[in-house]
N, C-alpha and C positions, 0 to 999 in steps of 0.2 A: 796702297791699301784700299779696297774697294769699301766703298760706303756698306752702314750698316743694313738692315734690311729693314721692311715694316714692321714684321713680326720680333724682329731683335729689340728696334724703340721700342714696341709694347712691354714686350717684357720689361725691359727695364726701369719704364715708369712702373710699372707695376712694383716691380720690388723694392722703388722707392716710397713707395706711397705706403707699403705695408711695415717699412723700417719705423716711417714718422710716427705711424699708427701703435706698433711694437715699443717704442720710446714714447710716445706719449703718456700710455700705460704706466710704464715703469718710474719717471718722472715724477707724473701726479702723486702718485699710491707713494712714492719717499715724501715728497716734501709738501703733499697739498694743492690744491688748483693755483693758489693767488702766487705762492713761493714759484711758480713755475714759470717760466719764459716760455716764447717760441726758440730763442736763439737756443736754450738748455735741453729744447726737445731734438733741435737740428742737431749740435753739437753731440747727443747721444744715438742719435739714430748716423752719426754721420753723414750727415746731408750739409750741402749750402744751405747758408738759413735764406737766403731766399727762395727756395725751392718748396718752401711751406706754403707761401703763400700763393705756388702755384698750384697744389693740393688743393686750400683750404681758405676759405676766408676770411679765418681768425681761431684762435686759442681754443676758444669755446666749442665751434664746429670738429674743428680735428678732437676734440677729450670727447665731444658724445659721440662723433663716429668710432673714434677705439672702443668707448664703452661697450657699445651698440656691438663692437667687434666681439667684446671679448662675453655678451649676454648669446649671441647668438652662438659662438661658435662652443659654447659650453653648456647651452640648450639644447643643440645639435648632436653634444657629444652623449648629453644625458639618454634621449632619445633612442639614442642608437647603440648602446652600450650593450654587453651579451648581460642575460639572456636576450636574443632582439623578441620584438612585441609588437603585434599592429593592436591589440587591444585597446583599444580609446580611454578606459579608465585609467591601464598604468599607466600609460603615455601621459595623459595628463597630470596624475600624482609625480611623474616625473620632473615635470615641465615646472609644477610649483618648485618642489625642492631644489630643483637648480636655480630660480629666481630667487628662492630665499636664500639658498646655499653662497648665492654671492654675496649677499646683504650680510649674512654674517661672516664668509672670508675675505670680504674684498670691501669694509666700510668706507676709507676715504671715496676711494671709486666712487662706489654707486652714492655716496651720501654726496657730492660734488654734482652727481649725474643727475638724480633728483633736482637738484636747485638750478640744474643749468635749464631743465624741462620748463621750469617755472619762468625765465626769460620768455620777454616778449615774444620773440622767434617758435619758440615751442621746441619739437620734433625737428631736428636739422632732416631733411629727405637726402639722404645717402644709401648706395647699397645695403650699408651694413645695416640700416633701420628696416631698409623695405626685406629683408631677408629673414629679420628676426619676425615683422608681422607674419610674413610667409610659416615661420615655422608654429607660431602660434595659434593661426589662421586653418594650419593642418591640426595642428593638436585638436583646438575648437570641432573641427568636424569631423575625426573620428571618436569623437568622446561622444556623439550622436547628435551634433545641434541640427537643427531642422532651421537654424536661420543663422547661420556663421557671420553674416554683415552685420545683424545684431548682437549676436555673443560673442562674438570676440572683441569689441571695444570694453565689454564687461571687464571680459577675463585679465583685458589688460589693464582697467582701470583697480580691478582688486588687489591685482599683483603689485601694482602701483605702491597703493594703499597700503598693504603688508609688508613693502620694501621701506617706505616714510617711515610705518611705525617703529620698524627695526633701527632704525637710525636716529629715531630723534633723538637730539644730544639732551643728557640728564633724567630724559624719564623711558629710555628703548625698551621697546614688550618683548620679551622674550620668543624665538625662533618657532619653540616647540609650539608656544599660546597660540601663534598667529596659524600653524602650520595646521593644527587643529580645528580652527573654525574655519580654514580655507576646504578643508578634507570634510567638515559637515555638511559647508556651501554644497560642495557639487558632488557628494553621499562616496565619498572613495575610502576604502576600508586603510586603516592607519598603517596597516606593515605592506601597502605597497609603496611603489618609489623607492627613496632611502629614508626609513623610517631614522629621526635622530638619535634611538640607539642602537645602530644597527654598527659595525663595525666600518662600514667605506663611509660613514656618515664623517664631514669633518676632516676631508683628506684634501681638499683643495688647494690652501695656502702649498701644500709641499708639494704640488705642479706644477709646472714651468709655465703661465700661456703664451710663450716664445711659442709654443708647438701650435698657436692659431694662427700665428704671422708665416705667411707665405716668404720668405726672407733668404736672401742667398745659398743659403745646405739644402734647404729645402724644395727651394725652385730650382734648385741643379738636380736634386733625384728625382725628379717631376720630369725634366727637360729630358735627361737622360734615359727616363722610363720609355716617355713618349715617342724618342729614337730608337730605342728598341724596339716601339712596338710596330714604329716605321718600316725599321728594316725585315721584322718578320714578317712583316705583310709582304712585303716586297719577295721575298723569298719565294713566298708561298704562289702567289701570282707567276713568279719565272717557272717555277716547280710548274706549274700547271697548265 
């Protein structure tokens, strides 16, 4: 049996690394950050549990990098959803309400994620954080900023702010209050984005984000795309 290739180990770490990320998720969100192991993340992502800590360098790192996974790749989706839009203004009304939109479908999460910010360490630096700056860093600059290094620590620290308040335990302000003075801040008309009574408003919990994790089905139809599009090329080059 001949050794695997370099691009096969990639792969595979890869699809490891996005199982652990995939089950971290799922873990937290039942039982809570403290109720959770690494051994109960491995064990659901089916991994050796030592393999986590080839990942990650603790509990903490691996839950804000899945967060992180699951802010970006549902900011990205906001973004990009039809009708598509370069307009700077919806974009940005978008970009709130998927920040809020987690806050109110996804509380344990982001209320866990929050407090893990607050650790000394701060921001763990992983793809998945530098990817969300990136997409908010683009929001920031087509909504017109004239100094994006300055406005977008804002826009992140508001969002911030509006996520805390949604969560704080006993006295949480309500989605729509917060949604409102985030949409005076930066003058964006109320029925863009997903205004909260709009009918997709509220659909989140009933999606899977199994469909952000790059994971075995999905990196096979990826793999197998990519082969197709090898061999067409290949085709086309003999043809020629």
């Amino acid at each position: 049996m001949s050794p695997r290739s370099a691009s096969v180990n990639e792969e595979m770490r890869r699809r490891s690394r996005e199982r652990l990320l995939q089950a971290a998720l799922e873990v937290v969100g039942e039982r809570g950050f403290e109720a959770t192991t690494l051994g109960a993340i491995a064990d659901r992502a089916g991994s050796a549990r030592g393999l986590v800590s080839y990942y990650f360098p603790g509990k903490r790192q691996l839950v804000q990098s899945a967060v992180h996974r699951l802010m970006h790749r549902t900011l990205e989706e906001a973004l990009e959803r039809e009708p598509r839009t370069e307009d700077g203004r919806e974009r940005l009304a978008r970009a709130i309400d998927a920040i809020l939109g987690l806050a109110r479908d996804r509380p344990v999460l982001m209320r866990q994620h929050m407090a893990g910010l607050l650790q000394a360490e701060g921001f763990v630096q992983c793809p998945e954080q530098r990817r969300l700056s990136e997409l908010l860093g683009d929001t920031v600059a087509r909504y017109g900023s004239e100094n994006v290094t300055a406005d977008y620590p804002l826009l992140r620290a508001v969002l911030m702010g509006a996520v805390f308040a949604a969560l704080v335990p006993g006295v949480p302000m309500p989605v729509p209050v917060l949604r409102a003075e985030l949409f005076e801040r930066y003058g964006l008309d109320w029925t863009s984005g997903i205004p909260p009574e709009s009918d997709a408003c509220g659909t989140a919990p009933a999606q899977d984000p199994s469909r952000f994790f790059a994971t075995e089905e999905q990196a096979d139809e990826r793999t197998e795309e990519r082969a197709d599009e090898h061999t067409e090329k290949r085709a086309h080059e003999r043809a020629d």
